[in-house]
C-alpha positions, -999 to 999 in steps of 0.1 A, spaced: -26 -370 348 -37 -349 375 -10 -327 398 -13 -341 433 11 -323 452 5 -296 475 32 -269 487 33 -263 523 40 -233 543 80 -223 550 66 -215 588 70 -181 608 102 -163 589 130 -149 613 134 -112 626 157 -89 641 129 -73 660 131 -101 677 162 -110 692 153 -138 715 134 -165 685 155 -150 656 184 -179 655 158 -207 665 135 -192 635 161 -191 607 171 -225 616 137 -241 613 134 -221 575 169 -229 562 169 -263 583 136 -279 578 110 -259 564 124 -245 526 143 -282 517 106 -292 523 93 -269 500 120 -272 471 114 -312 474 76 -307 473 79 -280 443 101 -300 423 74 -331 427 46 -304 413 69 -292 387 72 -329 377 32 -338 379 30 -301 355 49 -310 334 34 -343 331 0 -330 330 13 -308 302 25 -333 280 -11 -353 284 -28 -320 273 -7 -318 240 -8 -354 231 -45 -355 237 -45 -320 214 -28 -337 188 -52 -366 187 -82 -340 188 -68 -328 156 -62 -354 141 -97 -369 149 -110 -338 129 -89 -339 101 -102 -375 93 -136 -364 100 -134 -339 71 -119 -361 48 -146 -387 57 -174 -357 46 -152 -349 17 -153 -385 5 -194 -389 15 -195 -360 -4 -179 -374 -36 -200 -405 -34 -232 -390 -34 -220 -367 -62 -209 -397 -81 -245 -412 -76 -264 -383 -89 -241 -382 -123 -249 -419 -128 -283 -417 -121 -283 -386 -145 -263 -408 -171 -289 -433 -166 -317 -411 -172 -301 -394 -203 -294 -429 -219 -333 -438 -212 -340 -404 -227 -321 -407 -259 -329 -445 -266 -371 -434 -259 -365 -405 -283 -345 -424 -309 -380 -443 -310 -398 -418 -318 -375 -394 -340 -369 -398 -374 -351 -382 -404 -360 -380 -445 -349 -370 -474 -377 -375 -496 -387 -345 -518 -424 -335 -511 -443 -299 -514 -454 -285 -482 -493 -287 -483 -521 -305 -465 -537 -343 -478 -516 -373 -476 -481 -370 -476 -455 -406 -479 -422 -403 -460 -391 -424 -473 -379 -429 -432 -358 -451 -407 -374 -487 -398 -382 -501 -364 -404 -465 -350 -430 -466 -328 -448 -445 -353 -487 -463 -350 -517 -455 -370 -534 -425 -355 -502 -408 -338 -502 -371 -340 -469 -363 -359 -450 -330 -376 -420 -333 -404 -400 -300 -400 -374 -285 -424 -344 -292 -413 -333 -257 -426 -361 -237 -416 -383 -246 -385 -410 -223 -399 -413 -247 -428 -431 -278 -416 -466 -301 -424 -485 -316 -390 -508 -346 -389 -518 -379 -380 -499 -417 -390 -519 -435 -413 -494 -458 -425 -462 -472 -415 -445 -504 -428 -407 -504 -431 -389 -472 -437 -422 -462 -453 -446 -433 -433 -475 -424 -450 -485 -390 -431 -523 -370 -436 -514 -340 -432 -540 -315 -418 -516 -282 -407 -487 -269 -424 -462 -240 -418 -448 -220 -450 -444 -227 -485 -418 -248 -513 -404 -283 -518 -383 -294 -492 -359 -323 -489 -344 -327 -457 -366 -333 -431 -368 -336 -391 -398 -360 -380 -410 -366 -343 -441 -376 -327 -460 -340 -316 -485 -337 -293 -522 -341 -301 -531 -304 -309 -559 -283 -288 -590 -269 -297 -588 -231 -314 -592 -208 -280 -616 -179 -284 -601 -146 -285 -620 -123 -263 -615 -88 -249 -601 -58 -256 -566 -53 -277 -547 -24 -265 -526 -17 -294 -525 -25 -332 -536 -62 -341 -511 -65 -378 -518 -96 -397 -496 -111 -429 -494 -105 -459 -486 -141 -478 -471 -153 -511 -491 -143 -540 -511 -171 -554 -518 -179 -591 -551 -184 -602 -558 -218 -615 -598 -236 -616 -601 -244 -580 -582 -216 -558 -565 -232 -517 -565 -203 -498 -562 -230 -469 -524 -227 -479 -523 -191 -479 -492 -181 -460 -510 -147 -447 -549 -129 -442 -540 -109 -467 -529 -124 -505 -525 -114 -541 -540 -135 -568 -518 -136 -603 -527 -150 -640 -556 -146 -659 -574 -184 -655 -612 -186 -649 -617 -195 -611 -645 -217 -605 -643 -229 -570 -625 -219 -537 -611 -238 -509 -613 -225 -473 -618 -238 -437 -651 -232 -421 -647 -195 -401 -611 -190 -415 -613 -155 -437 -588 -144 -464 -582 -112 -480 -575 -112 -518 -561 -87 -545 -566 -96 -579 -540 -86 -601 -553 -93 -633 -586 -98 -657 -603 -129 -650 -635 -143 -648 -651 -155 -611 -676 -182 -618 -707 -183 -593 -710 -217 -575 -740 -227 -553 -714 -237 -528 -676 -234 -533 -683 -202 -545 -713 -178 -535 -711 -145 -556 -729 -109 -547 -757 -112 -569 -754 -151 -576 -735 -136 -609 -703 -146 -627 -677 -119 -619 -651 -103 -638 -623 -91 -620 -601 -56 -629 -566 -49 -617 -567 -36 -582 -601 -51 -570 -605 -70 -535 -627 -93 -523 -630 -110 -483 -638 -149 -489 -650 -168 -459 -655 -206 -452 -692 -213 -447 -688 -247 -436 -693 -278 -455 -672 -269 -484 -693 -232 -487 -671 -204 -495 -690 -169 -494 -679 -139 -509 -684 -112 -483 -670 -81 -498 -660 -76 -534 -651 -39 -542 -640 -27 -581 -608 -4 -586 -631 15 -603 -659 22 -574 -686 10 -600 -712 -12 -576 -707 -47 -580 -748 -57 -588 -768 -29 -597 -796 -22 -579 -829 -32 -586 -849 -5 -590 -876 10 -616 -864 27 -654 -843 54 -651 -811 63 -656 -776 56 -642 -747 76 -646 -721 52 -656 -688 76 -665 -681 113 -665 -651 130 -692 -639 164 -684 -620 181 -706 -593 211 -693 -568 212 -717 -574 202 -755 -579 167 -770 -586 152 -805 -612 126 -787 -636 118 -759 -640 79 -758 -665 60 -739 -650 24 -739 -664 7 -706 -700 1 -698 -716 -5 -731 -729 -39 -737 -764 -56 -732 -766 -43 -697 -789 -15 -714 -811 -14 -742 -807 28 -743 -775 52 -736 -778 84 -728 -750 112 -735 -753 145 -722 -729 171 -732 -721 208 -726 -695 237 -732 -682 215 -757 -658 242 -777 -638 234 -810 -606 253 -814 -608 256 -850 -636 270 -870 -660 257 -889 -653 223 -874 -685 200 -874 -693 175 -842 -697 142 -846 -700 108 -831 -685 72 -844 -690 38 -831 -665 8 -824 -674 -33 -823 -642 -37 -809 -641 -22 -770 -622 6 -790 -595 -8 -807 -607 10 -839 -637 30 -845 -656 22 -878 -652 50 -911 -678 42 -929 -715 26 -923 -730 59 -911 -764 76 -922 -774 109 -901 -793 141 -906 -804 172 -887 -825 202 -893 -816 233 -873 -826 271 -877 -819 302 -853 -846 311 -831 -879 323 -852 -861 320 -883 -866 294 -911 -856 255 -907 -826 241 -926 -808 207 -932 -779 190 -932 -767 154 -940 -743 139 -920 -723 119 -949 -717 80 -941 -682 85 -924 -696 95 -891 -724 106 -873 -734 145 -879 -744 167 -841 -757 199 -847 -755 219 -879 -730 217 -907 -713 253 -898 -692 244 -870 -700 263 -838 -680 295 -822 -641 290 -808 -649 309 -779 -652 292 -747 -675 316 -729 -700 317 -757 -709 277 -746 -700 255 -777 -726 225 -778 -745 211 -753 -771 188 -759 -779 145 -755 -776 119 -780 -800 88 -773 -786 50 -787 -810 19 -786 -798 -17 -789 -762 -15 -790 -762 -50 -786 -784 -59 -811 -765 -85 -835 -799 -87 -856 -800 -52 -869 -791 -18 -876 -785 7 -846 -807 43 -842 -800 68 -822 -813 106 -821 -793 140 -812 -803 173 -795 -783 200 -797 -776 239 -789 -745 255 -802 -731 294 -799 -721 307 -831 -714 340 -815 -721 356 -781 -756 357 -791 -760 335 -825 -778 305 -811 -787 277 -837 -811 249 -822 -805 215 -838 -823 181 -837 -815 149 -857 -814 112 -863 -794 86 -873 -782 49 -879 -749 29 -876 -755 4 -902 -741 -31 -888 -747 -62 -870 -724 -60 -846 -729 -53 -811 -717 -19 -806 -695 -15 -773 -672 19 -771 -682 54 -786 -663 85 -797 -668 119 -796 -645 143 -823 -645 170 -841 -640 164 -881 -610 186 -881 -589 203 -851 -597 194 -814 -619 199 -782 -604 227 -762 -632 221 -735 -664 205 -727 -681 177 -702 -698 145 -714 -716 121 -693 -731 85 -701 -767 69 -688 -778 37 -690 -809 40 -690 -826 16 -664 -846 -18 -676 -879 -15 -651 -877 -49 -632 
């Protein structure tokens, strides 16, 4: 409501500066002109107040309009809220009943490995023939085998397995459709720090070897059983430890040798096999504990220096038990500063048929003929217990007057057919400056191949001296 009323003027007011209009004045204000104005402020006082009471019911509706404006947005609000969770409710129950197609438990007992694998399962899977799968260990996710279907018929999944994940017999198992896996990537570049591979599970020899189902690069092989073939993926590369004596059998394919030779392994020696594609596995590397060469050279006669015995402090025997078998047909030892530490001790050499379990006592014949330098030649039989080096006397105790040194020559140690010969040369220090010069010959009177010599003296021991063996190189 607007106010309408105006409020006039109370006229000119009355003074006493002027006499004359002063009575006619205050009776116009008291008279006429202020009742007008209370009468027409009372009728604006009215339209106020009226005007004020619109403005505060129209507030209150104002207010009220906004309140149920909120409340409208609040419950809007809600509804769209409520949408999303059923649509999301909707989506998680299309989710779980797709997945429950496609998921799968077992508790059929099966060895983690690659080849065909048979799944005791739930029914009613859309588990088809060809779909990439993976059976996980329910206790350990790094336990797992990875294929394709190739059977499914009731709660029965037949599974080839191409890809597996750690090692053991497992029991409880988590299958799901996977996805189909990628082609290897290359590796390019340059690392900037250390590149570590794994070491696996040690795996125990047996006739054919998986190193497909090595669990690392880098893997011991146990027991003692002849290997004859290898397993391994074309490109993939394994490093092996043997630890123990067994025998590597050359294969044209499943398993290509150094040398196209049998091997026989040693504690402690490694090889690198690689997959050569279509079932080729190549040995790249094969080094001995011992450093010896794998295939000898091929080269013209000579000789090769096979072992080397230094003695420092006294023994009752230098042995030679490795490296004597049909390899050669002639040894070679060369020895020097050997020194007895008691006198009159003779040198001598025996033979074993037994890799050195025992040396032979008996079986012997030898000789030699010796005489100091310009005087007259003397003999001296060796006996039949042993082989006889240098003269009968025994040589000085002395270490700096030199002891023996000299070479003894075998042929055919592994003759089975006959007798062995051999010859000696020798030089031994009586004194400081009694030399006797010595040559002989002898036989070791068996059959048997001979494969480990010994060097002794017949009473007391070797307080010092250096022996070496030769084979003495077939020309080829």
């Amino acid at each position: 409501m607007p106010i309408t009323q105006n409020i006039g003027s109370l006229g000119t007011p009355p003074s006493t500066s002027d006499p004359l209009s002063f009575a006619s004045r205050a009776d116009e204000l008291l008279g006429t002109a202020l009742p007008a104005r209370v009468t027409e402020m009372n009728t604006w006082a009215g339209q106020a107040n009226a005007l004020a009471s619109a403005v505060n019911a129209l507030a209150t509706q104002v207010l009220e309009d906004a309140e149920q404006v909120a409340l409208d947005r609040v419950a809007t609000g809600q509804d769209r809220a409520q949408t999303g969770l059923d649509r999301a409710a909707a989506e998680a129950a299309a989710l779980s009943a797709t997945t429950s197609m496609v998921t799968s438990t077992s508790t059929t007992s099966l060895a983690i490995g690659t080849g065909s694998k048979t799944f005791s399962t739930q029914a009613g899977k859309q588990y088809s023939v060809g779909v990439p799968i993976i059976a996980v260990d329910q206790a350990n996710a790094a336990n797992y085998m990875a294929g394709t279907v190739t059977a499914y018929s009731g709660t029965s999944l037949e599974i080839a397995v191409t890809d597996i994940g750690g090692s053991g017999t497992k029991a409880a198992w988590n299958i799901s459709v996977a996805g189909v896996r990628g082609a290897p990537g290359a590796l390019i570049g340059t690392a900037t720090g250390a590149i570590n591979e794994i070491k696996g599970s040690n795996i125990a020899s047996a006739a054919t070897v998986n190193l497909d189902t090595a669990t690392g690069n880098l893997v011991h092989i146990t027991g003692t059983t002849t290997i004859t073939a290898i397993t391994l993926a074309s490109g993939a590369e394994r490093d092996v430890v043997f630890d123990g004596v067994l025998t590597l059998t050359h294969h044209a394919t499943t398993l290509i040798l150094p040398g196209g030779a049998n091997i026989t392994t040693a504690a402690g020696d490694r090889a690198t096999f690689r997959g050569d594609g279509a079932g080729n596995v190549r040995c790249m590397h094969y080094t001995k504990a011992s450093g010896q060469a794998v295939v000898a050279p091929t080269v013209a006669a000579g000789l090769t220096c096979l072992a080397t015995a230094t003695v420092s402090s006294a023994v009752a025997t230098v042995d030679f038990t490795q490296y004597i078998d049909s390899t050669y047909d002639e040894y070679i030892v060369e020895f020097f500063n050997v020194v007895p530490d008691t006198v009159g001790a003779t040198f001598r050499l025996l033979a074993s048929t037994n890799g050195g379990a025992s040396f032979m006592t008996d079986g012997y014949g030898s000789g030699t003929m010796w005489c100091q330098p310009g005087g007259t030649p003397s003999g001296n039989s060796g006996g039949t217990a042993s082989i006889l080096i240098g003269a009968a006397n025994g040589a000085s105790t002395t270490v700096s007057h030199g002891g023996y040194a000299g070479t003894v020559k075998l042929f055919n140690l592994a003759n089975t057919a006959a007798s062995k010969l051999l010859t000696t040369q020798a030089t031994q220090m009586m004194s400081a400056t009694n030399t006797y010069v010595t040559a002989g010959s002898g036989s070791i009177q068996t059959n048997s191949a001979i494969n480990a010599i010994r060097f002794a003296f017949n009473t007391g021991l070797i307080s010092a001296g250096t022996f070496k063996l030769y084979g003495v190189r077939k020309a080829v």
